[in-house]
Each structure stands twice: as structure tokens, then as C-alpha cells.
DRENVO-18961 format. One record per residue: x negated, y, z of N, C-alpha, C, CB in turn; residue in one letter; residue number from 0. Coordinates in nm, 2 decimals, always signed. Glycine has a CB too. Example, Ala and Ser with C-alpha at 12.3 -4.5 7.8 and 13.67 -1.06 7.14 Angstrom:
% DRENVO-18961
+--------+--------+--------+--------+--------+--------+--------+--------+--------+--------+--------+--------+------+-----+
|   n_c1 |   n_c2 |   n_c3 |  ca_c1 |  ca_c2 |  ca_c3 |   c_c1 |   c_c2 |   c_c3 |  cb_c1 |  cb_c2 |  cb_c3 | code | pos |
+--------+--------+--------+--------+--------+--------+--------+--------+--------+--------+--------+--------+------+-----+
|  -1.32 |  -0.57 |  +0.78 |  -1.23 |  -0.45 |  +0.78 |  -1.32 |  -0.33 |  +0.78 |  -1.13 |  -0.45 |  +0.90 |    A |   0 |
|  -1.28 |  -0.22 |  +0.71 |  -1.37 |  -0.11 |  +0.71 |  -1.29 |  +0.00 |  +0.79 |  -1.41 |  -0.06 |  +0.57 |    S |   1 |
+--------+--------+--------+--------+--------+--------+--------+--------+--------+--------+--------+--------+------+-----+
//
This chain:
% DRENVO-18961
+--------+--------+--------+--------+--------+--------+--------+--------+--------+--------+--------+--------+------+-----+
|   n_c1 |   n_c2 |   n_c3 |  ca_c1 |  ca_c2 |  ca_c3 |   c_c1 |   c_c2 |   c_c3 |  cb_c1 |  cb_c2 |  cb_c3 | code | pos |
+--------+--------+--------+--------+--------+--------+--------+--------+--------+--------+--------+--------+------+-----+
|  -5.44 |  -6.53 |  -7.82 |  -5.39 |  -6.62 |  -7.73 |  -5.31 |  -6.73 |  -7.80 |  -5.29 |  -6.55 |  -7.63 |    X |   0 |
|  -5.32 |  -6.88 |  -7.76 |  -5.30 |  -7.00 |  -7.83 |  -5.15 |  -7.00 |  -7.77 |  -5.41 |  -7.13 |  -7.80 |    X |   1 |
|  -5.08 |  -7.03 |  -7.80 |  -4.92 |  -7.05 |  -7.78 |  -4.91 |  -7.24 |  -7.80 |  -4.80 |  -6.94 |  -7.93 |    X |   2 |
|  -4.83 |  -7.31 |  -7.69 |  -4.76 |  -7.43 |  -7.69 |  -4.67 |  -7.41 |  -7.76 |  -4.74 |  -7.48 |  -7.59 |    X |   3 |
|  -4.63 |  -7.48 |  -7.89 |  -4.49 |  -7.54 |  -7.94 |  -4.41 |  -7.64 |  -7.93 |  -4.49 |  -7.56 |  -8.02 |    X |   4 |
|  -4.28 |  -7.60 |  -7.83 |  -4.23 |  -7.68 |  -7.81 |  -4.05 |  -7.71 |  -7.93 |  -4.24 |  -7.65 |  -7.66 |    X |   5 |
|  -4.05 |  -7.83 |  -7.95 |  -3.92 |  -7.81 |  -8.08 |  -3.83 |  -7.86 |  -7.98 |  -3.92 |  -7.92 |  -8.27 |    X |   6 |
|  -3.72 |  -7.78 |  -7.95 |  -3.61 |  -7.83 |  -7.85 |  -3.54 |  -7.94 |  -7.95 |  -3.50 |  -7.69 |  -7.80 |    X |   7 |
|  -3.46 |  -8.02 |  -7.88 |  -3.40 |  -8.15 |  -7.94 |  -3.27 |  -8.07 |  -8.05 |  -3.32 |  -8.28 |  -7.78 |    X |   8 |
|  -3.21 |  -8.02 |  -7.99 |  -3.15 |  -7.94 |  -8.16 |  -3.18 |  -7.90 |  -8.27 |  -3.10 |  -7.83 |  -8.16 |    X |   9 |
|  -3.34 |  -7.85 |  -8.24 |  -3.36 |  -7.81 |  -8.34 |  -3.45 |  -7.91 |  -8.45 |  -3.41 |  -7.68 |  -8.32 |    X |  10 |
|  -3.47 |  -8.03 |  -8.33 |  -3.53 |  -8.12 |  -8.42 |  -3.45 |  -8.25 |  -8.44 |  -3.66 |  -8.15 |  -8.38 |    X |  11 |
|  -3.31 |  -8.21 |  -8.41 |  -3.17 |  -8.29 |  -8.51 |  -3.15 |  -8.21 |  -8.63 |  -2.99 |  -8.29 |  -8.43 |    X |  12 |
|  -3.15 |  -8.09 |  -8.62 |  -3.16 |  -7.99 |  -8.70 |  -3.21 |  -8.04 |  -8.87 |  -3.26 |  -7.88 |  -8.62 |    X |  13 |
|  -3.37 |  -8.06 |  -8.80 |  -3.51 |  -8.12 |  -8.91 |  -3.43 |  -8.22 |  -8.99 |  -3.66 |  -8.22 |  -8.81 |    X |  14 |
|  -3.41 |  -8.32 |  -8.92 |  -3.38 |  -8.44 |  -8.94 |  -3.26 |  -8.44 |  -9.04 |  -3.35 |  -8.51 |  -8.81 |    X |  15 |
|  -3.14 |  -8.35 |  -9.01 |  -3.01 |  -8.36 |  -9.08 |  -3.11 |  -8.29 |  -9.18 |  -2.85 |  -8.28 |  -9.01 |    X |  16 |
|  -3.14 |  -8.18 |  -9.20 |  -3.17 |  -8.12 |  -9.32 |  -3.28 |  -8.17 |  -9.42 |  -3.20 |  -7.99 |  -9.29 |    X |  17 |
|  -3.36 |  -8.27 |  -9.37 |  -3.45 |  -8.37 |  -9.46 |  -3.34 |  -8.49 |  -9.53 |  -3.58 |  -8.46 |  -9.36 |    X |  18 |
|  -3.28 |  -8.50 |  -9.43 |  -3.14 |  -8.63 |  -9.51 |  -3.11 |  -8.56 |  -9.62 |  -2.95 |  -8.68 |  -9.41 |    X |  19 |
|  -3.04 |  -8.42 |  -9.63 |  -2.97 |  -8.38 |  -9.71 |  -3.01 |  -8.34 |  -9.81 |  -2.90 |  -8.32 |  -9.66 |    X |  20 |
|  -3.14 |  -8.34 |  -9.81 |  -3.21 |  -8.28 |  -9.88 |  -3.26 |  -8.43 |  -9.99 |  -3.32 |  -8.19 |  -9.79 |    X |  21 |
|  -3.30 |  -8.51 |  -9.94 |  -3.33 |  -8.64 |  -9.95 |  -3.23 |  -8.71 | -10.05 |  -3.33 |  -8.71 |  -9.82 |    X |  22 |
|  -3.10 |  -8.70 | -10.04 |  -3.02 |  -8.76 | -10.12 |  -3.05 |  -8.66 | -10.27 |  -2.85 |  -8.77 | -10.06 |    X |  23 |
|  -3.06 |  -8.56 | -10.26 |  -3.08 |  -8.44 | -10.42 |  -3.23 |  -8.53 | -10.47 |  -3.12 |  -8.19 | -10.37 |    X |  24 |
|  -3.29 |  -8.52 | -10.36 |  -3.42 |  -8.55 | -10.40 |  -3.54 |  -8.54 | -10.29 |  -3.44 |  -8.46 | -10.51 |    X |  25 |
|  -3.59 |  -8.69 | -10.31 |  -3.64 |  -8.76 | -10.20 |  -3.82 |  -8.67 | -10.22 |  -3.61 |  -8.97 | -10.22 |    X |  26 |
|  -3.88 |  -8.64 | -10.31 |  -3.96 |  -8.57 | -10.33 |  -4.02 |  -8.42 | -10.27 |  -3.95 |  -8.59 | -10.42 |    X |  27 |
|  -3.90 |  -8.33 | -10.30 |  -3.84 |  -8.22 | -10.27 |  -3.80 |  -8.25 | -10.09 |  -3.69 |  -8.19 | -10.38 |    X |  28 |
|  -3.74 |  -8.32 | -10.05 |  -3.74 |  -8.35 |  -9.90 |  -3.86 |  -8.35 |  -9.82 |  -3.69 |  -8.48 |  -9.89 |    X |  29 |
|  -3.95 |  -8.46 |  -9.91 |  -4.08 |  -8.48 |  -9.84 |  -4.17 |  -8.29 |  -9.83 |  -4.20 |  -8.62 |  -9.94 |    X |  30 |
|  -4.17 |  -8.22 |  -9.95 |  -4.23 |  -8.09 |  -9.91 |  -4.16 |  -8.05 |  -9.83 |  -4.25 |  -8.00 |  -9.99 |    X |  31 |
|  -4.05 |  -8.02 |  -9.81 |  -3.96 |  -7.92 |  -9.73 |  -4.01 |  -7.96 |  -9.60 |  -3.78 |  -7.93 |  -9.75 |    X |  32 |
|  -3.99 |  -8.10 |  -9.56 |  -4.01 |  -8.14 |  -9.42 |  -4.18 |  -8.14 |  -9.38 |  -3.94 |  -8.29 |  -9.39 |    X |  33 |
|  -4.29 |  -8.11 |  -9.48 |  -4.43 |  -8.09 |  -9.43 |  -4.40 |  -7.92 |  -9.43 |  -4.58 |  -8.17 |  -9.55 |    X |  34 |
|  -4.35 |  -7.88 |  -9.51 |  -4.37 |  -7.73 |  -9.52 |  -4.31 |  -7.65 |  -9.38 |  -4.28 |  -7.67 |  -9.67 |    X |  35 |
|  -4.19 |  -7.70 |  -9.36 |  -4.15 |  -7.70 |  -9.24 |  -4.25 |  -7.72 |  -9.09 |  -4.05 |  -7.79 |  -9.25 |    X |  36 |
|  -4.31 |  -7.86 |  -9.13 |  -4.34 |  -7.88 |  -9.00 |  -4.44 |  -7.78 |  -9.01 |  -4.39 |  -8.03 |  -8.95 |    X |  37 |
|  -4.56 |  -7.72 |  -9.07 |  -4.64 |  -7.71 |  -9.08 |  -4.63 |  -7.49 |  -9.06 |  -4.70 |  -7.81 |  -9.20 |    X |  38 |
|  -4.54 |  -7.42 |  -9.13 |  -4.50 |  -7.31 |  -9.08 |  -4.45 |  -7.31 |  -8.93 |  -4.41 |  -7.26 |  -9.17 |    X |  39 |
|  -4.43 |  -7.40 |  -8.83 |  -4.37 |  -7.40 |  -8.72 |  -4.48 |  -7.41 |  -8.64 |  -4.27 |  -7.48 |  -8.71 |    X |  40 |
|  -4.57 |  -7.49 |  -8.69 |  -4.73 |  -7.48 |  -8.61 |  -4.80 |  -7.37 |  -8.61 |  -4.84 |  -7.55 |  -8.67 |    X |  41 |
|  -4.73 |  -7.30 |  -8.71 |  -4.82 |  -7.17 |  -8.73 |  -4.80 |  -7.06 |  -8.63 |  -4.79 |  -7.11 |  -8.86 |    X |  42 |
|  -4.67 |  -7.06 |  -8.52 |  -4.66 |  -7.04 |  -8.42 |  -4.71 |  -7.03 |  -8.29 |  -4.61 |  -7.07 |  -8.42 |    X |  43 |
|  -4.80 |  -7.09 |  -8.31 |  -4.89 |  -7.13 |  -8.21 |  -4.98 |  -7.00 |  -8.19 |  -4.98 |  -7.28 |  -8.25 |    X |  44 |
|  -5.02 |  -6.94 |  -8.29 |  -5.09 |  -6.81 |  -8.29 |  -5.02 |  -6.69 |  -8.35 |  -5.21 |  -6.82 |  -8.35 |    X |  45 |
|  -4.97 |  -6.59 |  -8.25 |  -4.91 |  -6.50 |  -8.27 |  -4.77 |  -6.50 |  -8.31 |  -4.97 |  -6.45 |  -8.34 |    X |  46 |
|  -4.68 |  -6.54 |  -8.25 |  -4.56 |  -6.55 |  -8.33 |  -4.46 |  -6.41 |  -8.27 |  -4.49 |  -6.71 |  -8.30 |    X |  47 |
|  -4.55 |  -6.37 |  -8.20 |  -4.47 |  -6.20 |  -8.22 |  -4.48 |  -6.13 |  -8.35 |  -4.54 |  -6.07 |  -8.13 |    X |  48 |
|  -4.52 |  -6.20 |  -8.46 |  -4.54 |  -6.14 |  -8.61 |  -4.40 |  -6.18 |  -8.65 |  -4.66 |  -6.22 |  -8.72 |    X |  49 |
|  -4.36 |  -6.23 |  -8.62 |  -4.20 |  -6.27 |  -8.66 |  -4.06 |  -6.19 |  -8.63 |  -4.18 |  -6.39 |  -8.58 |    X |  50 |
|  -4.00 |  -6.17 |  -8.74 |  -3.88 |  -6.04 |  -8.73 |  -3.81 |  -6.10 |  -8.60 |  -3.75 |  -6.01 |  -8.89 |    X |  51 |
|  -3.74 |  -6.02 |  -8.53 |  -3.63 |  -6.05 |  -8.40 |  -3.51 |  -6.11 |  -8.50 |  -3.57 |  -5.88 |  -8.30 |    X |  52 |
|  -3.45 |  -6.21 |  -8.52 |  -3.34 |  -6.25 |  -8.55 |  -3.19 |  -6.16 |  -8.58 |  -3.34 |  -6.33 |  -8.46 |    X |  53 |
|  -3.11 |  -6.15 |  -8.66 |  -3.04 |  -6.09 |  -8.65 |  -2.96 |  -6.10 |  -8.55 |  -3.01 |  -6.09 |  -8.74 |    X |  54 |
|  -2.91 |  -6.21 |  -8.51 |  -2.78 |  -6.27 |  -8.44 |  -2.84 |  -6.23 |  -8.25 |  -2.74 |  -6.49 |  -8.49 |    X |  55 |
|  -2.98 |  -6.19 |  -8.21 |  -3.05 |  -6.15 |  -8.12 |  -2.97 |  -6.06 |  -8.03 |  -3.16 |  -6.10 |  -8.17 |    X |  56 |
|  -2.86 |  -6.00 |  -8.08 |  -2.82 |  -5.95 |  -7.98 |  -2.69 |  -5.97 |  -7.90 |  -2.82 |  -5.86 |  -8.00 |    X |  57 |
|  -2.67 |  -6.14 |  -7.96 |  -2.56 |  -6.16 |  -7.85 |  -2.64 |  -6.30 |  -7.76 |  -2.38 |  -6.21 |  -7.93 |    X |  58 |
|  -2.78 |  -6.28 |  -7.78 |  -2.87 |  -6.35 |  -7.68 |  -2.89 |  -6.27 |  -7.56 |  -3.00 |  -6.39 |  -7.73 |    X |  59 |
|  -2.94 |  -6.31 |  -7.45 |  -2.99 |  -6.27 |  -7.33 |  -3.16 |  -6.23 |  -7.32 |  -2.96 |  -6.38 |  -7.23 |    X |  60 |
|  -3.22 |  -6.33 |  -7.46 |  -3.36 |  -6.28 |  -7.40 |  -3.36 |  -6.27 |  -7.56 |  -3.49 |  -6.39 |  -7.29 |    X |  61 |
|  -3.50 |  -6.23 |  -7.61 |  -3.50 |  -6.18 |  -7.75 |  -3.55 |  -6.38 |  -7.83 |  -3.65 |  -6.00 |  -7.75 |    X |  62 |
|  -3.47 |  -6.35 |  -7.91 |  -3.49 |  -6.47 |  -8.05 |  -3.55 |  -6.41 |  -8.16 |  -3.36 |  -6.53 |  -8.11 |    X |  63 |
|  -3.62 |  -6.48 |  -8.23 |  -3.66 |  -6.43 |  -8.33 |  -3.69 |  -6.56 |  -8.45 |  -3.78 |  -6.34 |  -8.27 |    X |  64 |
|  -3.70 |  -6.49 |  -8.57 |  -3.71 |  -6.57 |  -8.68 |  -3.84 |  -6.58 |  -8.75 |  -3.62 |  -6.54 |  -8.76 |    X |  65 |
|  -3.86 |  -6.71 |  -8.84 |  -3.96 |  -6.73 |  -8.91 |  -3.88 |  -6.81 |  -9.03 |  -4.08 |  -6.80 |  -8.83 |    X |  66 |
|  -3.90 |  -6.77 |  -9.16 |  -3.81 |  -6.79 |  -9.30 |  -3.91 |  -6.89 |  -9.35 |  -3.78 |  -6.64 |  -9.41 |    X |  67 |
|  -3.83 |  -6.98 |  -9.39 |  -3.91 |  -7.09 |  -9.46 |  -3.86 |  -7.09 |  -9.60 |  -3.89 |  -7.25 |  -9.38 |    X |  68 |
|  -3.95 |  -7.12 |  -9.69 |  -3.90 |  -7.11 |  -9.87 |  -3.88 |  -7.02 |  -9.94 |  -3.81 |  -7.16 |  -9.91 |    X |  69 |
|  -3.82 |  -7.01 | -10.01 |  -3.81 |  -6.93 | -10.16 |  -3.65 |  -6.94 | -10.14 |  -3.89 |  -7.02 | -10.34 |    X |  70 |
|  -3.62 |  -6.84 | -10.24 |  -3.49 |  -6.80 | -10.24 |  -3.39 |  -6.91 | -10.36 |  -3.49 |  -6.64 | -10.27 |    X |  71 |
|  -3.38 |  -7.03 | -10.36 |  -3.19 |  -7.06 | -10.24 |  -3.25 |  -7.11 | -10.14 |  -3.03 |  -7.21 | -10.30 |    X |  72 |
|  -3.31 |  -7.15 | -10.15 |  -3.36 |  -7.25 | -10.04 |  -3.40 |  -7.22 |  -9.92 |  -3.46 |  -7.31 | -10.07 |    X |  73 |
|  -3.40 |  -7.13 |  -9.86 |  -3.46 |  -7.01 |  -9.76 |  -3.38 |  -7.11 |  -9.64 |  -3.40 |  -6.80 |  -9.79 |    X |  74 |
|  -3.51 |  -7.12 |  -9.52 |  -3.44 |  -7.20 |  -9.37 |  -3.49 |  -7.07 |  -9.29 |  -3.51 |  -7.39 |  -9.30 |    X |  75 |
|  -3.42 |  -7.06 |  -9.21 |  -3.47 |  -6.97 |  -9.07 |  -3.49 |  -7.07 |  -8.96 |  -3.35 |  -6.84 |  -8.99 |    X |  76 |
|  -3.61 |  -7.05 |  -8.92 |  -3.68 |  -7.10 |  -8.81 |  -3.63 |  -7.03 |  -8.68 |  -3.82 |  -7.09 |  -8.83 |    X |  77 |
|  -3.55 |  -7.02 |  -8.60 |  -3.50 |  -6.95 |  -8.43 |  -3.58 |  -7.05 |  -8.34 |  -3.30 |  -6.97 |  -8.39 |    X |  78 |
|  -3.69 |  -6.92 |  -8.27 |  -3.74 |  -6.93 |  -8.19 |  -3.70 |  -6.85 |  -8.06 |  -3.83 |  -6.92 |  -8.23 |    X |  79 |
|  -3.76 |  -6.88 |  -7.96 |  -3.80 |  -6.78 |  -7.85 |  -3.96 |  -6.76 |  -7.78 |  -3.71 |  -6.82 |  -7.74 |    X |  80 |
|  -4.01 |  -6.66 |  -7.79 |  -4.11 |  -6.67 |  -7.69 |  -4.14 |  -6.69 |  -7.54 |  -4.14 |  -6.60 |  -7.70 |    X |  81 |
|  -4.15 |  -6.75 |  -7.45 |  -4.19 |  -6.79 |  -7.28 |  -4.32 |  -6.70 |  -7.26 |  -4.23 |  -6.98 |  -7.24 |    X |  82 |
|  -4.32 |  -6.62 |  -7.26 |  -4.45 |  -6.54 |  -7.23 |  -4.56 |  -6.60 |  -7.12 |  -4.41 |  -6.39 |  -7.16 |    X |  83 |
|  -4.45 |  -6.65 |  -6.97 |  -4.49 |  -6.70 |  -6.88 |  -4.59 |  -6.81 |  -6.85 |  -4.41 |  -6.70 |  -6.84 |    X |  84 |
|  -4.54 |  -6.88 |  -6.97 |  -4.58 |  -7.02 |  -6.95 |  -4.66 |  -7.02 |  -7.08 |  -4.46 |  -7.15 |  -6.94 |    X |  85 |
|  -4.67 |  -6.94 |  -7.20 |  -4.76 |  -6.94 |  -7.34 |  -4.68 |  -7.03 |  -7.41 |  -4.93 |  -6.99 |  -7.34 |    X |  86 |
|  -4.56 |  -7.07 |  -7.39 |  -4.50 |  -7.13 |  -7.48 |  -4.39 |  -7.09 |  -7.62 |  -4.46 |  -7.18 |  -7.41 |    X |  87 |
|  -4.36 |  -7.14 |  -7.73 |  -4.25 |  -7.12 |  -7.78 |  -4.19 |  -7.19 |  -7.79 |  -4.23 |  -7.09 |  -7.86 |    X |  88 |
|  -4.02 |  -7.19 |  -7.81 |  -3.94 |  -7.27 |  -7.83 |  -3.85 |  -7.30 |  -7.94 |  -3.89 |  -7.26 |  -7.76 |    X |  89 |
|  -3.87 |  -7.38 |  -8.02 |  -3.78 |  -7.36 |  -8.17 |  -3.67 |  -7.40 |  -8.11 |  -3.82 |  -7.45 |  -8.31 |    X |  90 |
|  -3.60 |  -7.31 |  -8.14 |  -3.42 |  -7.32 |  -8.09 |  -3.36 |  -7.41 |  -8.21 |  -3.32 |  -7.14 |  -8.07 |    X |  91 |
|  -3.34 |  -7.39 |  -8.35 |  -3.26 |  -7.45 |  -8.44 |  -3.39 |  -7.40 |  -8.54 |  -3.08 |  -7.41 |  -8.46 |    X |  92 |
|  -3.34 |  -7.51 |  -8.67 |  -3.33 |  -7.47 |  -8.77 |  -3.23 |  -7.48 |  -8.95 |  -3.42 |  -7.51 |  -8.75 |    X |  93 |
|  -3.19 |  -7.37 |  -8.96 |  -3.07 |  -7.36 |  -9.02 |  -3.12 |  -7.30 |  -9.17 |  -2.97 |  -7.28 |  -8.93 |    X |  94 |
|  -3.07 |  -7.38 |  -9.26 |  -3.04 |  -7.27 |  -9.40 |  -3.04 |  -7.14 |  -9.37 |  -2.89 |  -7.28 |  -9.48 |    X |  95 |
|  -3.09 |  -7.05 |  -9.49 |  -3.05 |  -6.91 |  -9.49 |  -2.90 |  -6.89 |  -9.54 |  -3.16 |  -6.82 |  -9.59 |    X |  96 |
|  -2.84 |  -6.96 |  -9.59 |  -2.66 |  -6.92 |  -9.65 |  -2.56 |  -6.98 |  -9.57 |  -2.62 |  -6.99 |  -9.81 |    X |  97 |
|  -2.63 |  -7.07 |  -9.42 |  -2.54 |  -7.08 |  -9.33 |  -2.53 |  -6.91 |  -9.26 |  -2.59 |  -7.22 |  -9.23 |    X |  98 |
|  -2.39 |  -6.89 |  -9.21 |  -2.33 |  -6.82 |  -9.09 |  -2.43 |  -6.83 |  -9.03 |  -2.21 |  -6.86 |  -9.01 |    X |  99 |
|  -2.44 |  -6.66 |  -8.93 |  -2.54 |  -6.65 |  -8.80 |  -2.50 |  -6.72 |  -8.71 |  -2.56 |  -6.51 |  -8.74 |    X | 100 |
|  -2.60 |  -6.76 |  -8.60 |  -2.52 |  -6.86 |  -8.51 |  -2.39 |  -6.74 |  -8.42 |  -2.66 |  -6.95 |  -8.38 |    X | 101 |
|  -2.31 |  -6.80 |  -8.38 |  -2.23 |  -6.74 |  -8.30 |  -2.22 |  -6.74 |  -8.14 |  -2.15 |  -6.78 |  -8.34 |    X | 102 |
|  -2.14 |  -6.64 |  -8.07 |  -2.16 |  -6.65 |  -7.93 |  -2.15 |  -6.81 |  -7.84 |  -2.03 |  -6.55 |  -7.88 |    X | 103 |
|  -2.01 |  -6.88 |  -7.88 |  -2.00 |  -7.00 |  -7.88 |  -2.15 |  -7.11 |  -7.87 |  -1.93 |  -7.01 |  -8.00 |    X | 104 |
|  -2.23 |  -7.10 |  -7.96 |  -2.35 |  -7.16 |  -7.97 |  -2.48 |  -7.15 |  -7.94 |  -2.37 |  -7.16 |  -8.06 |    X | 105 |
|  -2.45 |  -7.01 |  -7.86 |  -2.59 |  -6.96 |  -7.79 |  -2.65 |  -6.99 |  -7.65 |  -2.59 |  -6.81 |  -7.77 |    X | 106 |
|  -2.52 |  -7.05 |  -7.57 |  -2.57 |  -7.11 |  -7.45 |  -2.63 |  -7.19 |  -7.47 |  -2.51 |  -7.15 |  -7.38 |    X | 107 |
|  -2.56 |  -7.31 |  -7.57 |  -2.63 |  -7.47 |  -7.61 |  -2.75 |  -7.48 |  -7.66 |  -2.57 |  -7.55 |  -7.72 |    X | 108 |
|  -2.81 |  -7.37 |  -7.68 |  -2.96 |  -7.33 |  -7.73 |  -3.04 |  -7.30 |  -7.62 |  -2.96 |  -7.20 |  -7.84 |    X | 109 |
|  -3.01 |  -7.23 |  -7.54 |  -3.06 |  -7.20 |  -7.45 |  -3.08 |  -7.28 |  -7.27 |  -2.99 |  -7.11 |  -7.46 |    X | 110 |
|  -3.02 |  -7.35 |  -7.27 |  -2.96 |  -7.46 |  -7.19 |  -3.05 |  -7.56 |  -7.19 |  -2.84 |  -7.51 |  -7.23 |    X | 111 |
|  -3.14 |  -7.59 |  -7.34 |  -3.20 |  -7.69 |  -7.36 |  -3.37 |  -7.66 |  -7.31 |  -3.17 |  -7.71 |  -7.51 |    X | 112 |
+--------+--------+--------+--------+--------+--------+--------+--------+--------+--------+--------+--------+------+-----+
//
């Protein structure tokens, strides 16, 4: 079954802040991160119940789950959700692996969208 990807607007401010920031270290290094990015998030599209349940999942309401982008420092988690109903996914954020799990505070605003 083919899955629709949809990138909620957070998580593609998310993109955006983290190609800037990445961009000032190094504008080269930016450009992979943001194809490597885009292109593991497409990969969603088929099967993304292969993907671990997120840690921070259980102060959600419906199940989230992750997909790890890079090598280790560099490691982003991809937070999704699956819509079974509709064959969709939803990339909720995308955050560094050495940022904090998201918190209760931040889970509506994800969800809301």
C-alpha cells in the first residue's frame, strides 16, 4: 500500500531552520543533509510501520513514530504519524537527535496542525 506524504508546516519550519544552521558551518554539508532528508521522508510513502514508535509516544493520544536520519552526531529524528484512514502520513517535526524529547506542552501544537 502506497502512503501520501504529507510535511505539516512545523515540521517544514523545522527543515528550513535546520538547513540555515547547518549552512552557516557549511553550505555543502547543508545541501546533503537537506536532499538526504528530503529523500528518507519519501521513503515513507511505502511502509512506514517499519519505523520504531518514538520514545516521547506516550504522552501522545495516537501512536508517533520515528525515522533517524544520519550518522552519529548528526542524527535527526523524523516524527511522524500514520492516518490509516485516509493512507496518509504526517511528518510532525523534525529535530536533532541531542535535542530534548518533545514535551507534553508541545504535543497539541503538533497535532492541531
Amino acid at each position: 500500500m502506497t502512503y501520501k506524504v504529507r510535511i505539516l508546516p512545523q515540521a517544514e519550519a523545522d527543515i528550513v531552520q535546520n538547513f540555515h544552521a547547518l549552512h552557516e558551518l557549511s553550505p555543502q554539508a547543508a545541501t546533503g543533509w537537506y536532499r538526504r532528508v528530503r529523500s528518507e521522508i519519501e521513503t515513507l510513502t511505502q511502509n512506514p510501520a517499519r519505523c520504531a514508535v518514538a520514545p516521547e509516544a506516550k504522552i501522545f493520544q495516537v501512536e508517533i513514530r520515528q525515522l533517524q536520519s544520519g550518522r552519529h552526531p548528526g542524527i535527526y529524528r523524523i516524527l511522524f504519524r500514520i492516518v490509516a484512514e485516509s493512507h496518509e502520513v504526517h511528518v510532525l517535526t523534525v529535530r536533532h537527535g541531542a535535542r530534548k524529547l518533545l514535551e507534553d506542552k508541545e504535543v497539541q501544537r503538533f497535532l492541531e496542525s
